[in-house]
ChimeraX commands (.cxc) that place a marker at each C-alpha (Angstrom):
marker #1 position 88.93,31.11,237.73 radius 0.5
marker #1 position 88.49,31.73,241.65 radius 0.5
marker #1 position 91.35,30.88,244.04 radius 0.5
marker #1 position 90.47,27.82,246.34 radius 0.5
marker #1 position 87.93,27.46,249.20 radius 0.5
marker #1 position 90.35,27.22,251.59 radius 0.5
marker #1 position 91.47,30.71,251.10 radius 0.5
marker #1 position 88.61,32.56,251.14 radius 0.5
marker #1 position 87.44,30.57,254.56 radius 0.5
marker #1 position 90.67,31.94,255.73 radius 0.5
marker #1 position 89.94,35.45,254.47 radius 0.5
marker #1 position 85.82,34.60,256.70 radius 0.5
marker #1 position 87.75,33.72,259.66 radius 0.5
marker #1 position 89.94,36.47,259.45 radius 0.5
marker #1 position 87.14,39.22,258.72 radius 0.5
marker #1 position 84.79,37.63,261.37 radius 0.5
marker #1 position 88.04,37.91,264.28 radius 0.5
marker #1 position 88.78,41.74,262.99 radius 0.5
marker #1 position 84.79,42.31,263.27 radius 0.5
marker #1 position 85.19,40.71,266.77 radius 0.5
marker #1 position 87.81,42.93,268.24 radius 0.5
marker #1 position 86.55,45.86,266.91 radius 0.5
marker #1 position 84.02,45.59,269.19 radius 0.5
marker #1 position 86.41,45.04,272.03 radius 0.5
marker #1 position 88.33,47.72,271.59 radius 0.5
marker #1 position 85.15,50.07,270.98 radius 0.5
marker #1 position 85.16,51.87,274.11 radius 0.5
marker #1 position 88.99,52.24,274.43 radius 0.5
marker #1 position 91.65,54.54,273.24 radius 0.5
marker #1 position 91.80,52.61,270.05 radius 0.5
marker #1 position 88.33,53.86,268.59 radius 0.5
marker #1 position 89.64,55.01,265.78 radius 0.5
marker #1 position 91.49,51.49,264.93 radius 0.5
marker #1 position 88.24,49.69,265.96 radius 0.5
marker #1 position 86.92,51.39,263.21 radius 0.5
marker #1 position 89.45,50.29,260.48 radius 0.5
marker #1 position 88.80,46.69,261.81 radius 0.5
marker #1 position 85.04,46.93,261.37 radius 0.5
marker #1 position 85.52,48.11,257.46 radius 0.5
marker #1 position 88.26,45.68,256.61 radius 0.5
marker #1 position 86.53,42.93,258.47 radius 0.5
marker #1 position 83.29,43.55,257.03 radius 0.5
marker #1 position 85.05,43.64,253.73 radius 0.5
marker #1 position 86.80,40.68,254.36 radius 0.5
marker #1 position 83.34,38.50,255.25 radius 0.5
marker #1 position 81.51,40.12,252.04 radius 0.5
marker #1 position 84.53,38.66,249.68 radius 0.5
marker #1 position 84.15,35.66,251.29 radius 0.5
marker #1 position 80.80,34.78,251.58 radius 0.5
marker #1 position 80.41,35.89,247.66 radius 0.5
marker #1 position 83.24,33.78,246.62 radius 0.5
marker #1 position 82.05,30.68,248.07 radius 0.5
marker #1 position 78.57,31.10,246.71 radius 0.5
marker #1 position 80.75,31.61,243.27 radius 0.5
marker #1 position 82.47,28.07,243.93 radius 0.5
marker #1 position 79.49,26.55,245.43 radius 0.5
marker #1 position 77.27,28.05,241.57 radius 0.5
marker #1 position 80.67,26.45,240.20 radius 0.5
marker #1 position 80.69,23.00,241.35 radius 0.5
marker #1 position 77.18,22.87,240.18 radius 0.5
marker #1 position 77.13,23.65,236.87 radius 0.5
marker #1 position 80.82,23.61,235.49 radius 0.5
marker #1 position 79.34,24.19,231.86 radius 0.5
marker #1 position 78.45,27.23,232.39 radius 0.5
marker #1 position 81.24,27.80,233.80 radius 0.5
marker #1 position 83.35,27.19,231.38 radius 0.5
marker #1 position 81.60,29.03,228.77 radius 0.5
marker #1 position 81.12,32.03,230.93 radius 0.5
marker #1 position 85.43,31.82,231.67 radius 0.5
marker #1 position 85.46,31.50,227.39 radius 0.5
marker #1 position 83.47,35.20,227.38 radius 0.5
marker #1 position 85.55,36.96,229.77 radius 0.5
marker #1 position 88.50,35.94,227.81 radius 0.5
marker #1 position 86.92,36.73,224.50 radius 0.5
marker #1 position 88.47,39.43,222.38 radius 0.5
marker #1 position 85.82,41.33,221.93 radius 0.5
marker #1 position 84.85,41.43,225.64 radius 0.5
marker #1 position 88.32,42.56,226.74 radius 0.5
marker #1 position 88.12,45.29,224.67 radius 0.5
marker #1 position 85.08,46.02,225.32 radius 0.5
marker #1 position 86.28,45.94,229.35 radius 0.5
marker #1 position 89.28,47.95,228.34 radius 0.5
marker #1 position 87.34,50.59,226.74 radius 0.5
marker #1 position 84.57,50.89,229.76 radius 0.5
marker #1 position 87.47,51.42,231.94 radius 0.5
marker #1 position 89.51,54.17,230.16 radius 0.5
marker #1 position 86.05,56.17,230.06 radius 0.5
marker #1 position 85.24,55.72,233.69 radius 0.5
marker #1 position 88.51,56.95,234.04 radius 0.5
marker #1 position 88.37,59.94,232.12 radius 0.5
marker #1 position 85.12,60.22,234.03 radius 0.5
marker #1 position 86.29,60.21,237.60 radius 0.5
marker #1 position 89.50,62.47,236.24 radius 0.5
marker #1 position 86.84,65.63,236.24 radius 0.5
marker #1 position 85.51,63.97,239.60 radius 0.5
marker #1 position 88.59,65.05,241.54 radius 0.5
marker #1 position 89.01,68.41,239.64 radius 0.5
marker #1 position 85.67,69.26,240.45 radius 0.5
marker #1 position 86.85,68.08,244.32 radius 0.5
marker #1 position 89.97,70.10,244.41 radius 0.5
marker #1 position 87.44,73.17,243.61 radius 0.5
marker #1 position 84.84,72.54,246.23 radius 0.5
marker #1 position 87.97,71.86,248.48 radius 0.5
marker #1 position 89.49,75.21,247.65 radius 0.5
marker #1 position 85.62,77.05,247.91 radius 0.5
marker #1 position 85.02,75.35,251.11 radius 0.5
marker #1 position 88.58,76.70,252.57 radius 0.5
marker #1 position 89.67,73.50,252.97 radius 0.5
marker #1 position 93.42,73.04,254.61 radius 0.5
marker #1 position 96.06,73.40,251.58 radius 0.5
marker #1 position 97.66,69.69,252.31 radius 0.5
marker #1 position 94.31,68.59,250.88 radius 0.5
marker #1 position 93.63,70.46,247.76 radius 0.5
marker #1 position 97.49,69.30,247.10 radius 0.5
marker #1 position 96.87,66.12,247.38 radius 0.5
marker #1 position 93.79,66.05,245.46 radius 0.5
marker #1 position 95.51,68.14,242.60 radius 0.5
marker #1 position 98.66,64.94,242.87 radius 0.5
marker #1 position 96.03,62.64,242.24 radius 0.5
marker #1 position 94.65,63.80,239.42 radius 0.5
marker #1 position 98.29,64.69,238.23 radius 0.5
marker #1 position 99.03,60.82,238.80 radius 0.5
marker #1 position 96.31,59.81,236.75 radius 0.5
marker #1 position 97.22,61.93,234.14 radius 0.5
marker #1 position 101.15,60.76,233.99 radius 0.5
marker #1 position 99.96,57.28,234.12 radius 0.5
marker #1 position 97.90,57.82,231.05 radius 0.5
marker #1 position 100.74,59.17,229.37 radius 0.5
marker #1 position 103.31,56.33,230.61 radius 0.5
marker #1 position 101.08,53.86,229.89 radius 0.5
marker #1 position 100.08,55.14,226.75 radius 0.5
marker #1 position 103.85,55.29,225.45 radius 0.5
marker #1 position 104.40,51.80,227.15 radius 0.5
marker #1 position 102.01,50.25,224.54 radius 0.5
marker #1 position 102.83,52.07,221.51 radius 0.5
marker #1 position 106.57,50.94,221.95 radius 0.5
marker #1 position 104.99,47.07,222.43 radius 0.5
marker #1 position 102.73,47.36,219.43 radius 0.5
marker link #1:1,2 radius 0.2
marker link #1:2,3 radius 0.2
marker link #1:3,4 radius 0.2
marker link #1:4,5 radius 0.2
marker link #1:5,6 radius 0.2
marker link #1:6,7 radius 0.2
marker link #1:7,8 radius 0.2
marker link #1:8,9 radius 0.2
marker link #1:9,10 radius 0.2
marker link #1:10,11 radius 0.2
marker link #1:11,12 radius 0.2
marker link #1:12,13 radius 0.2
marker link #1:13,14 radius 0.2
marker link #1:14,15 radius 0.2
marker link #1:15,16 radius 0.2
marker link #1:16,17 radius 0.2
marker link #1:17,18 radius 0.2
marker link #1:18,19 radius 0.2
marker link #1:19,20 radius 0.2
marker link #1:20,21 radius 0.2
marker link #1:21,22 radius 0.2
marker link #1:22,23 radius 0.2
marker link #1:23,24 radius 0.2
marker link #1:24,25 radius 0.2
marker link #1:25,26 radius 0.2
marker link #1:26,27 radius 0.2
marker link #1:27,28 radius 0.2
marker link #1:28,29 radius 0.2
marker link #1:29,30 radius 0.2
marker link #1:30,31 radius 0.2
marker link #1:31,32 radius 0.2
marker link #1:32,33 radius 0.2
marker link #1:33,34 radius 0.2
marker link #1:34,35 radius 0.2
marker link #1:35,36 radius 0.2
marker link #1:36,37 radius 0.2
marker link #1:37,38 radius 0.2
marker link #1:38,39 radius 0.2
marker link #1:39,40 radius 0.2
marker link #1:40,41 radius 0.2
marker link #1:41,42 radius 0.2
marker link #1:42,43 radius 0.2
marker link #1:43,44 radius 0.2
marker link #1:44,45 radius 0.2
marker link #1:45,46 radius 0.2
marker link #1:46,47 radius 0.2
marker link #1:47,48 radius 0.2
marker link #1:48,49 radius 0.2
marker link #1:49,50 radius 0.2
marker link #1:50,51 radius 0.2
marker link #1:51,52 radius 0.2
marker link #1:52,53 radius 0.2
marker link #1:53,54 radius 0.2
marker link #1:54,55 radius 0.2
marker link #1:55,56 radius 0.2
marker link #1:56,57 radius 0.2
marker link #1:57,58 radius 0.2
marker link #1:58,59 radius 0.2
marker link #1:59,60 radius 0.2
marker link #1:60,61 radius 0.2
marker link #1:61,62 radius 0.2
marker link #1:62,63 radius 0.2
marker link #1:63,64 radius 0.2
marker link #1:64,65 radius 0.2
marker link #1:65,66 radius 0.2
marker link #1:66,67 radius 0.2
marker link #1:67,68 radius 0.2
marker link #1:68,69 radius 0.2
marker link #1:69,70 radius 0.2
marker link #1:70,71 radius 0.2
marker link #1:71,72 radius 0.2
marker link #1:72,73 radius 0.2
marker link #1:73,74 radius 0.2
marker link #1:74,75 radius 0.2
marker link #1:75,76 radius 0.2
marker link #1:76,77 radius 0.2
marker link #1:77,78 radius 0.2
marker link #1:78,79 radius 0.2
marker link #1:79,80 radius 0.2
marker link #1:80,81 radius 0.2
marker link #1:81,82 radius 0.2
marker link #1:82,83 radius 0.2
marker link #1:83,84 radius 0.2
marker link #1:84,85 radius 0.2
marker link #1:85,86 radius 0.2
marker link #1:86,87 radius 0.2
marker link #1:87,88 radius 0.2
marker link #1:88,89 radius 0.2
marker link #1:89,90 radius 0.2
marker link #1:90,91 radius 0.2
marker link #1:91,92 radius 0.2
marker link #1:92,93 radius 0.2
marker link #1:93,94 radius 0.2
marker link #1:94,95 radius 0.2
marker link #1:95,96 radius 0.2
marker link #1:96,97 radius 0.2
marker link #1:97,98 radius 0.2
marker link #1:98,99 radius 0.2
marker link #1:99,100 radius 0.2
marker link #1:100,101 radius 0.2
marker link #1:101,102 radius 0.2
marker link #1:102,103 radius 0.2
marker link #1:103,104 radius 0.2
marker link #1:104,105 radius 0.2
marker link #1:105,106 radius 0.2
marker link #1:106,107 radius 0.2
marker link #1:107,108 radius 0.2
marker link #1:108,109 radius 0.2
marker link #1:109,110 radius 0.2
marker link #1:110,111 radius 0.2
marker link #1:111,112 radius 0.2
marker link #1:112,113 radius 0.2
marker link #1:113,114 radius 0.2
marker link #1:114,115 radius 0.2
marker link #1:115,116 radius 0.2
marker link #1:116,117 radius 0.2
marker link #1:117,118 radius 0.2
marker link #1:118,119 radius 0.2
marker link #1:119,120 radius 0.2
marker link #1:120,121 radius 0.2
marker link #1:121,122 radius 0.2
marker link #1:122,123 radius 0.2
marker link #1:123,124 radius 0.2
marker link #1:124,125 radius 0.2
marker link #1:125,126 radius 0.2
marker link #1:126,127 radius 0.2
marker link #1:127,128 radius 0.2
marker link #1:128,129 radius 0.2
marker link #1:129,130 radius 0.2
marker link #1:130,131 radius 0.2
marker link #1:131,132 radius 0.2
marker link #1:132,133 radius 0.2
marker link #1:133,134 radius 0.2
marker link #1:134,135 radius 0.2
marker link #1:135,136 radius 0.2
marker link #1:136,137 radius 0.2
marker link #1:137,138 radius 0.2
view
């Protein structure tokens, strides 16, 4: 179910380096990239530390394992999944409306309310693509 140790000790090393020189180039002209290096580093060691506690729960009780993989393939719990996500979706589509209006009550630059207004355009010709996509396929 999880990709191999050896990547995600890869992915540690790499977050803990990125975490490292973020703190070198603190103080220099590249704040703003030190910054970028702390969050994707600190990502980085997160995934990794949780994913080897994953393989390490894995390795000791495989049974569970395997009935817990069974689940998540289930029928029932995919479409239970599926359904979850199209209403968090449908959710966070009234999230960015209600953005692009504080944006455009707060006199925010135009670039911004476009691009909010794009996303939620996005999201809605997704829904429709993807929503013709699997009536053709069933």
């Amino acid at each position: 179910m999880l990709k191999k140790t050896s990547y995600y000790v890869i992915c540690l090393i790499i977050g803990l380096c990125l975490f490292a020189i973020s703190f070198i180039l603190k103080d220099s002209d590249f704040s703003k990239i030190a910054g970028i290096f702390i969050g994707v580093g600190a990502g980085l060691i997160g995934m990794s530390i949780a994913n080897l506690y994953m393989k390490r729960i894995e390795k000791k009780d495989p049974i569970s394992t395997k009935q817990n993989e069974i689940d998540y393939r289930d029928e029932r719990n995919t479409i239970i999944r599926d359904k979850a996500k199209a209403k968090a979706g449908d959710i966070i589509q009234w999230f960015i409306i209600g953005i692009a209006y504080i944006l455009i009550i707060i006199d925010a630059p135009l670039w911004t309310i476009l691009v909010t207004v794009a996303v939620f355009l996005l999201y809605n010709i997704l829904g429709i693509y993807y929503m013709s996509k699997y009536q053709n396929e069933m």
